[in-house]
Structure formats: structure tokens, C-alpha cells
ZATI-108483 format. One record per residue: residue number from 1; x negated, y, z of N, C-alpha, C in turn; residue in one letter. Coordinates in Angstrom, 3 decimals. Last residue first. Layout:
N
NODE  num       n.u       n.v       n.w      ca.u      ca.v      ca.w       c.u       c.v       c.w  residuo
NODE  NUM         X         Y         Z         X         Y         Z         X         Y         Z        A
...
***
This chain:
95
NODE  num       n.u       n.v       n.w      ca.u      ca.v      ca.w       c.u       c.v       c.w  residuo
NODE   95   218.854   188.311   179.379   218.661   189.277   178.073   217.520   190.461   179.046        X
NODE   94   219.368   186.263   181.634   217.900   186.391   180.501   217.942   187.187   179.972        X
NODE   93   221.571   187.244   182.467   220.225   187.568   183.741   219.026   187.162   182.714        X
NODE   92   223.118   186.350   180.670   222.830   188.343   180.478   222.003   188.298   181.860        X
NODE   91   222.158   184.167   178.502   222.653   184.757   179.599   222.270   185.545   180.016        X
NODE   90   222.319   184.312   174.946   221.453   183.963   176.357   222.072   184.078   177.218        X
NODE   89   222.537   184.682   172.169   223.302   183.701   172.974   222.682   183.284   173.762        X
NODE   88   223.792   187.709   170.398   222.754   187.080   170.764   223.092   185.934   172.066        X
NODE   87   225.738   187.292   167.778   225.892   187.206   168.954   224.222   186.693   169.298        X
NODE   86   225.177   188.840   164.016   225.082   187.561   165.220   225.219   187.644   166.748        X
NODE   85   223.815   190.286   163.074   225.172   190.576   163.181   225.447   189.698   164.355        X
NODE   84   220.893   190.440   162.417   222.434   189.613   161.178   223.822   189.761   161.630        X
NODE   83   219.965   191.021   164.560   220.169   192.646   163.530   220.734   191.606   162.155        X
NODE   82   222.356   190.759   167.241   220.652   190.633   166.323   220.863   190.894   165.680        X
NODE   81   223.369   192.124   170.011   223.952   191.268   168.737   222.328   191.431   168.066        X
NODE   80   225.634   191.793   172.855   224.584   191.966   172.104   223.989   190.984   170.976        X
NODE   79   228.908   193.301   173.143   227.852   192.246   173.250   226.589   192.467   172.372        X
NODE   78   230.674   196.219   174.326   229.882   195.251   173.505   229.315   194.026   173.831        X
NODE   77   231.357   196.018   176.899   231.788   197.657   175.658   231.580   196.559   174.888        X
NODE   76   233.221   193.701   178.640   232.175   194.446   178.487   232.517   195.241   177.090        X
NODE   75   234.984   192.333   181.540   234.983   193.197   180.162   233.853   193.629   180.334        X
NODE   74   234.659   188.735   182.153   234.219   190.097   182.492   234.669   190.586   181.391        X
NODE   73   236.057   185.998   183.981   236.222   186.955   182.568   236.069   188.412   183.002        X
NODE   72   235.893   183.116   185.226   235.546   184.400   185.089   235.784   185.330   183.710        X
NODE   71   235.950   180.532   184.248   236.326   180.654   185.574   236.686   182.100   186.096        X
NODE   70   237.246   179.492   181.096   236.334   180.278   181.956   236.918   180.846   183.396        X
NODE   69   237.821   176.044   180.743   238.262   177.805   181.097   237.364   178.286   181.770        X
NODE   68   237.011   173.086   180.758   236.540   174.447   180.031   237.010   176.003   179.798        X
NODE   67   238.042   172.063   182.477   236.774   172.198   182.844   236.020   173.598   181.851        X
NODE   66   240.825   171.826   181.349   240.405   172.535   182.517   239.288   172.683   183.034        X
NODE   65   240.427   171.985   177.720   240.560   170.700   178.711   240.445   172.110   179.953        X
NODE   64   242.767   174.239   175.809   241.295   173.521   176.040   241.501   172.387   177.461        X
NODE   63   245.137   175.183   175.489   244.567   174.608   174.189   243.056   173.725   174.584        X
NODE   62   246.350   175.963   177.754   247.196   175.891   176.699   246.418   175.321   175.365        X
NODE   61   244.009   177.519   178.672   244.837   176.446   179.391   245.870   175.588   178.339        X
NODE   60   243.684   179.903   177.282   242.731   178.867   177.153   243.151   177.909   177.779        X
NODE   59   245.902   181.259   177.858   245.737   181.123   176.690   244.677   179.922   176.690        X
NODE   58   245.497   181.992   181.037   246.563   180.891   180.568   246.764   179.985   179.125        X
NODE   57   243.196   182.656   180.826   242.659   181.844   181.313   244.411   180.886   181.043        X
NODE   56   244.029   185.526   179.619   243.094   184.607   178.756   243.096   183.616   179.587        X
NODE   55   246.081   186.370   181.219   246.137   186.315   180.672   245.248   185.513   179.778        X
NODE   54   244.183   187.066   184.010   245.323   185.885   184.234   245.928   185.234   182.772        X
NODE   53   242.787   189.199   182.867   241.927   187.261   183.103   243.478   186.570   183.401        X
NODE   52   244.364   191.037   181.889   244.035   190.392   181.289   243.038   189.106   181.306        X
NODE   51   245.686   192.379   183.563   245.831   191.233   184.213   245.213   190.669   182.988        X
NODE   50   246.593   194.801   180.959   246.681   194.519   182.555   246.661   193.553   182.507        X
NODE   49   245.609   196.522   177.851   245.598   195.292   178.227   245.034   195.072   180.361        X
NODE   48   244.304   199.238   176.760   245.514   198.742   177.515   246.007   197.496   178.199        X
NODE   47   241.867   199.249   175.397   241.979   198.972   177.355   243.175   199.505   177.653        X
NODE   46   241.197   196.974   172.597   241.519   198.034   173.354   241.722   198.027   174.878        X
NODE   45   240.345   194.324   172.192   240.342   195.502   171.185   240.986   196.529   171.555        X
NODE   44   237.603   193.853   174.333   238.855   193.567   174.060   239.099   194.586   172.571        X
NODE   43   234.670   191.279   174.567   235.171   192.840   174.399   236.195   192.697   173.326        X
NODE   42   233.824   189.347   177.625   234.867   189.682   176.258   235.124   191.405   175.948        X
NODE   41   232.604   186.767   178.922   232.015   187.893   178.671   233.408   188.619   177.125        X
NODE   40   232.948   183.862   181.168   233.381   184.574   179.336   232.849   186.237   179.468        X
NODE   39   231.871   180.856   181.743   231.954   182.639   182.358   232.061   183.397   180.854        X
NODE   38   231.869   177.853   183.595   232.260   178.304   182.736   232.544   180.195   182.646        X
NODE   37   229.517   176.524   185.882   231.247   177.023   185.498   230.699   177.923   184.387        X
NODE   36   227.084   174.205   187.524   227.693   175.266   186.832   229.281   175.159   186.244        X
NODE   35   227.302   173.214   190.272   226.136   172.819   189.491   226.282   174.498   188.667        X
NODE   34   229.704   173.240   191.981   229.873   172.565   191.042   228.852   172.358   189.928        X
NODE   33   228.901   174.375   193.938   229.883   172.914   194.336   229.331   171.876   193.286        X
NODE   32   227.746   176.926   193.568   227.257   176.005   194.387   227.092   174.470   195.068        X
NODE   31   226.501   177.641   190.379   227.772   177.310   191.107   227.453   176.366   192.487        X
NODE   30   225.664   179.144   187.517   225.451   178.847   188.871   226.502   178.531   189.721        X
NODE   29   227.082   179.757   184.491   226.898   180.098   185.525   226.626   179.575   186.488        X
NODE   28   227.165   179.748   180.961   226.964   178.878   182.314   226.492   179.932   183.308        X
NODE   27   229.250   181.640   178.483   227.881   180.759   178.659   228.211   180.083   180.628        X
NODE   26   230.340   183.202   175.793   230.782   181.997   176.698   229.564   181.976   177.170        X
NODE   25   231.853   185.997   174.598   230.434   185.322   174.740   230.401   184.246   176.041        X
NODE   24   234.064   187.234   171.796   233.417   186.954   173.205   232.250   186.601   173.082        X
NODE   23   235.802   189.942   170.402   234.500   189.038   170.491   234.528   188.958   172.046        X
NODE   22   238.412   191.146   171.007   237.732   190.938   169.858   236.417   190.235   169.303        X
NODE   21   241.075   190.094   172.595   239.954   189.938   172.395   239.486   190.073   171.123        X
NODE   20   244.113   190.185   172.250   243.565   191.276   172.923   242.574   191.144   172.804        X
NODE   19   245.322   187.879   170.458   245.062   189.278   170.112   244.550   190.656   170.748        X
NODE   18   243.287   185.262   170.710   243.804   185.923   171.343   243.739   187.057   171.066        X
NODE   17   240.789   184.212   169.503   242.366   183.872   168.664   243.318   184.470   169.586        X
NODE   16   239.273   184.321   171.384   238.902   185.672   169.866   239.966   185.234   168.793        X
NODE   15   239.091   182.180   172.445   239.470   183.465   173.172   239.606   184.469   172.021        X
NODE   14   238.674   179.706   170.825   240.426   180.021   171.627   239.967   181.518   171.604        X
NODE   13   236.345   180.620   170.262   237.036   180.415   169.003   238.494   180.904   169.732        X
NODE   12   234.719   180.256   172.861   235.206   181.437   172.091   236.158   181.397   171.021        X
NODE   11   235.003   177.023   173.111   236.033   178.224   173.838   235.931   179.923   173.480        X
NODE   10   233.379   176.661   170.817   235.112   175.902   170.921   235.331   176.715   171.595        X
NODE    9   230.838   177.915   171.826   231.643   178.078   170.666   232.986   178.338   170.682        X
NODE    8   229.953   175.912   174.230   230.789   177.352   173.674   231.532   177.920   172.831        X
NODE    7   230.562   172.505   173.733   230.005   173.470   173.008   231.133   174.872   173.628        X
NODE    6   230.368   170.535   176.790   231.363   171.222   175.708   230.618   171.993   175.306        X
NODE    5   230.173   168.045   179.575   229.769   168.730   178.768   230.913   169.413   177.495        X
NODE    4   230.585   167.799   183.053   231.541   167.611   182.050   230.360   168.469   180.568        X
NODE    3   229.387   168.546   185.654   229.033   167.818   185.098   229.716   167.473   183.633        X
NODE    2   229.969   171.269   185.820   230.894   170.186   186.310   230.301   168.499   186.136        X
NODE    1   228.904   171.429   182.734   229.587   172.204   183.729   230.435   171.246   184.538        X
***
């Protein structure tokens, strides 16, 4: 991303150590400048939570390099999961 490389993982780990997230899903996005960016997919543990991208992108600032915040942070109900439980780990224009 950026040319810069990093496992996902590492930046779900930050986001799902954040008490409003209950699972994420990191992956790459298209970018016109920059090749690809960084795009979090997160289902929260509830929808009280306001401004919650200003919120995760300060939490991930605070522990990861700046290439690796997600640029974006969608809510979603769920993620999709394989029948071990497992995060399925494509990008949601492949699923």
C-alpha cells in the first residue's frame, strides 16, 4: 500500500482492541495516487458509537505506522465467515 508493505492482521488486532469494535476485516483498495490504501470493514458492538472513523483512525494512529490506518472505515452487520468460524479474507468486490 503505498508501496509500503504490512500484514492485515496487525491492524485488525489494534481495531478489535478497541472497545467499540467487535470484528474487523482489513484489506486493499484501489487508489489512484497511491496504487492501494488501507480499508477496514468493522462490526461494532453496538450503534451507539458517533464519529466512530475519527475515533478508530486516532486509535490506530497511536499504535501503527501512518501507512497503515485505514483510510476508510465502513460499518457492516457482519462479516463473512466459513463454516470454522473464520473470517473469510477476500475483498468484498471478490466475495
Amino acid at each position: 500500500m503505498a508501496g509500503m508493505k504490512f500484514f492485515c492482521e496487525d491492524v485488525e488486532r489494534v481495531l478489535e482492541a478497541h472497545p467499540a469494535v467487535e470484528c474487523s476485516l482489513v484489506y486493499a483498495r484501489q487508489h489512484p495516487r497511491l496504487g492501494e490504501i488501507p480499508v477496514a470493514d468493522v462490526v461494532l458492538t453496538n450503534d451507539d458509537h458517533q464519529d466512530i472513523a475519527k475515533q478508530l483512525s486516532a486509535h490506530c494512529r497511536t499504535q501503527l505506522a501512518s501507512y497503515m490506518v485505514p483510510r476508510e472505515f465502513r460499518r457492516v452487520d457482519q462479516l463473512p465467515l466459513m463454516a470454522t468460524g473464520k473470517v473469510v479474507r477476500t475483498r468484498p468486490s471478490q466475495r
